[in-house]
KERO-651966 format. One record per residue (C-alpha): residue in three letters; residue number from 1; x, y, z. Coordinates in steps of 0.2 Angstrom, whole numbers, plus 5000, padded with zeros to 4 digits. Each point is the difference from the previous one (the first is absolute). Layout:
# KERO-651966
<site r="Ala" k="NUM" c1="X" c2="Y" c3="Z"/>
...
END
This chain:
# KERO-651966
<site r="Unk" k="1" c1="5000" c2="5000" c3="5000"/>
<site r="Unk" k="2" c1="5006" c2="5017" c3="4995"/>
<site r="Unk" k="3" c1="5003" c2="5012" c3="5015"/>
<site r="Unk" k="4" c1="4987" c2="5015" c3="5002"/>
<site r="Unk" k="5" c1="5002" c2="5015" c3="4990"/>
<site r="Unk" k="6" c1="5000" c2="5016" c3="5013"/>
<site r="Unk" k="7" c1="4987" c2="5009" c3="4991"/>
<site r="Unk" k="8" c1="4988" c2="4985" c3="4997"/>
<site r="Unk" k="9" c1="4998" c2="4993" c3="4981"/>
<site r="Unk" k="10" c1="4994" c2="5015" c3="4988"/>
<site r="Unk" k="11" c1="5014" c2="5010" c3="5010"/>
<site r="Unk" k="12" c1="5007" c2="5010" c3="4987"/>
<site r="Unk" k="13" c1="4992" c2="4991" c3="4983"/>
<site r="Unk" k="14" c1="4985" c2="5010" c3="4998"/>
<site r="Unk" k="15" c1="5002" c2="5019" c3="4996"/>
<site r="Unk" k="16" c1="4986" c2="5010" c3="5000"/>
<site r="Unk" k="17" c1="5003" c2="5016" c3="4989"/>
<site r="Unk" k="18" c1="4994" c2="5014" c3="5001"/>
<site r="Unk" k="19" c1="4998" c2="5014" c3="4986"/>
<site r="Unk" k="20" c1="5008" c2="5017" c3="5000"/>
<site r="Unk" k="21" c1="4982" c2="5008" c3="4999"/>
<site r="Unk" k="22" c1="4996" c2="4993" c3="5018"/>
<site r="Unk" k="23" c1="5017" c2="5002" c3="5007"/>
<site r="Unk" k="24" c1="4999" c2="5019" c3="4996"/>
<site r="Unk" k="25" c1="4984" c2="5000" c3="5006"/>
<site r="Unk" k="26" c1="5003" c2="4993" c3="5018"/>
<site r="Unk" k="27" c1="5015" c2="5011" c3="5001"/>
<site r="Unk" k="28" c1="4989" c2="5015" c3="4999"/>
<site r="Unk" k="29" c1="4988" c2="4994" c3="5011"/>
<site r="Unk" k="30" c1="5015" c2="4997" c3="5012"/>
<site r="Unk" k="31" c1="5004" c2="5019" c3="4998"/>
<site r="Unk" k="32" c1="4985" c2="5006" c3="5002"/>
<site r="Unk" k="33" c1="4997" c2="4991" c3="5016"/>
<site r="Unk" k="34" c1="5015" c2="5006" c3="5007"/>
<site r="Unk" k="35" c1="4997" c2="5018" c3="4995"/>
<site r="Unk" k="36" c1="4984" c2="4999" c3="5008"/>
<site r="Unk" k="37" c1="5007" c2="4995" c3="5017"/>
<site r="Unk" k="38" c1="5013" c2="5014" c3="4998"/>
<site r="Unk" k="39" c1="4987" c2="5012" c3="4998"/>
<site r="Unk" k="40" c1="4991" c2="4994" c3="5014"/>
<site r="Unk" k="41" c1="5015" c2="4999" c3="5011"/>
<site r="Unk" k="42" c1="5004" c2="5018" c3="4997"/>
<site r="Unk" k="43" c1="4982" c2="5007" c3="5004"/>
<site r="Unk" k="44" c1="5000" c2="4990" c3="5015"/>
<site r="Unk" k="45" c1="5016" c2="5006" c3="5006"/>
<site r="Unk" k="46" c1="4996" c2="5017" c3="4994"/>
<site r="Unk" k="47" c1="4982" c2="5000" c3="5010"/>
<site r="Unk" k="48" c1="5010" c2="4995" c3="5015"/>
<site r="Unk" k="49" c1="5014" c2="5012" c3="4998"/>
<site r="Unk" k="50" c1="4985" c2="5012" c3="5002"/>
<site r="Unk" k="51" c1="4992" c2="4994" c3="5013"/>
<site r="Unk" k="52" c1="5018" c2="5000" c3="5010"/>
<site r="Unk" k="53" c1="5003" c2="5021" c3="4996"/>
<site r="Unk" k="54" c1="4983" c2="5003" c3="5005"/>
<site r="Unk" k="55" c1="5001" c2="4990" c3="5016"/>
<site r="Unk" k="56" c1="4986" c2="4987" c3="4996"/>
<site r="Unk" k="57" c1="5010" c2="4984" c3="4998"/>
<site r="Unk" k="58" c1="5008" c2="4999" c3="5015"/>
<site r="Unk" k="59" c1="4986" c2="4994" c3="5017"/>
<site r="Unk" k="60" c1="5006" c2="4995" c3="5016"/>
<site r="Unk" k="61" c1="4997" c2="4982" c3="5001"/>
<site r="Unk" k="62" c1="4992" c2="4995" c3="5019"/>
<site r="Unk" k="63" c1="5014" c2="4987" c3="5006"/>
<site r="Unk" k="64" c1="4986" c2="4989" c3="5008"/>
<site r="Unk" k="65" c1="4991" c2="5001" c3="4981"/>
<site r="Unk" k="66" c1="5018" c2="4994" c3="4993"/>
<site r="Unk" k="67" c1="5001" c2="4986" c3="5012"/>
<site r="Unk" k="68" c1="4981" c2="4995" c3="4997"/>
<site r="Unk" k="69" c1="5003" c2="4999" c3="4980"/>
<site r="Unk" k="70" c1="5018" c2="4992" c3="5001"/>
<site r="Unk" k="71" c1="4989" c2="4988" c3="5009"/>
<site r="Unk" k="72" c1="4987" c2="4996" c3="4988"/>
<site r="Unk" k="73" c1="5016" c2="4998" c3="4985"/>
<site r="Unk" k="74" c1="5006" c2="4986" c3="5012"/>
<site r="Unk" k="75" c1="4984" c2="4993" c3="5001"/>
<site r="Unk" k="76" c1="4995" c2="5001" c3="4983"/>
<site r="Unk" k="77" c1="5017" c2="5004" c3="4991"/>
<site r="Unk" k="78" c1="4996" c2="4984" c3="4985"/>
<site r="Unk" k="79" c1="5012" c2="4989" c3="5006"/>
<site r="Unk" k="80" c1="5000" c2="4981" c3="5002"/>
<site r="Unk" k="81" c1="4995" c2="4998" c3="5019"/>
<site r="Unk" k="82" c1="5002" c2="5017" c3="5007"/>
<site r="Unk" k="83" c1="4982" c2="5002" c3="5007"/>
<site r="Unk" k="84" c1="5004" c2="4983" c3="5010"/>
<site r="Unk" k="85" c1="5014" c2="5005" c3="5006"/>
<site r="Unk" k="86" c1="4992" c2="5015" c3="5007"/>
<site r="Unk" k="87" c1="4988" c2="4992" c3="5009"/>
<site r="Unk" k="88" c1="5009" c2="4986" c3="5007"/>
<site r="Unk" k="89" c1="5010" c2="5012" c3="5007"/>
<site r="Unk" k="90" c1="4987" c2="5010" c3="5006"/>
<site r="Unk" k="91" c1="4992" c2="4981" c3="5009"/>
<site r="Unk" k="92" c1="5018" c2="4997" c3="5009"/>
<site r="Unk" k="93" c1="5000" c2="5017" c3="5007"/>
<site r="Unk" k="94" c1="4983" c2="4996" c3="5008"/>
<site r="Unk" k="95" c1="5005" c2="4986" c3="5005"/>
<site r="Unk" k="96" c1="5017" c2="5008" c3="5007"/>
<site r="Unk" k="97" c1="4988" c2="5014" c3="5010"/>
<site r="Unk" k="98" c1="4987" c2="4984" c3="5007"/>
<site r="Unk" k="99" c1="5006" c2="4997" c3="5019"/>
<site r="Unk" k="100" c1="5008" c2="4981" c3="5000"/>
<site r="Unk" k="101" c1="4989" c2="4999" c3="5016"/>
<site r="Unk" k="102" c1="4982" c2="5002" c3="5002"/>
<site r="Unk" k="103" c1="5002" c2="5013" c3="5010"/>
<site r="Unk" k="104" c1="4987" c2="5015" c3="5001"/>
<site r="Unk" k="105" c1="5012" c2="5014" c3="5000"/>
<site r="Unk" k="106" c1="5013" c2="5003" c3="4986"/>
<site r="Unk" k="107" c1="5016" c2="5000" c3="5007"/>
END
């Protein structure tokens, strides 16, 4: 038996070709995507560079606020497994404040 080829069997053997007319045609689209992109950027940075000389862009951010949200990307960040993580956590540390004896008075 022949060893495997890297790239499986039709590695390589079929070319599909494609004609000048849609080449030129997808290069163009490419440029004007990224010209529209480029425009966008500079309104944006331009709208925010306004904002900045006429004081609006800049809001104290309540530390507790900053917390609370940092929080909430923890929880909710998109990651495999973080919300778990959070709350198993959250369930040792109730379990850490729970007096090892069944005492009526914490401490």
């Amino acid at each position: 038996m022949p060893p495997r080829r890297p790239g499986g069997k039709y590695k390589g053997l079929v070319h599909r070709n494609k004609s000048d007319a849609a080449l030129a045609k997808e290069a163009s689209e490419r440029a004007r995507k990224q010209q529209e992109e480029m425009v966008k950027r500079a309104a944006a940075r331009k709208q925010k560079e306004l904002m900045d000389r006429n004081g609006l862009g800049t809001e104290v951010v309540d530390p507790e606020e900053e917390k609370r949200q940092r929080i909430l990307n923890l929880m909710m960040g998109g990651r495999k497994g973080d919300i778990m993580k959070f709350f198993q956590a959250l369930a040792s540390g109730a379990r850490q404040n729970v007096c090892p004896c069944n005492c009526r008075d914490p401490g």
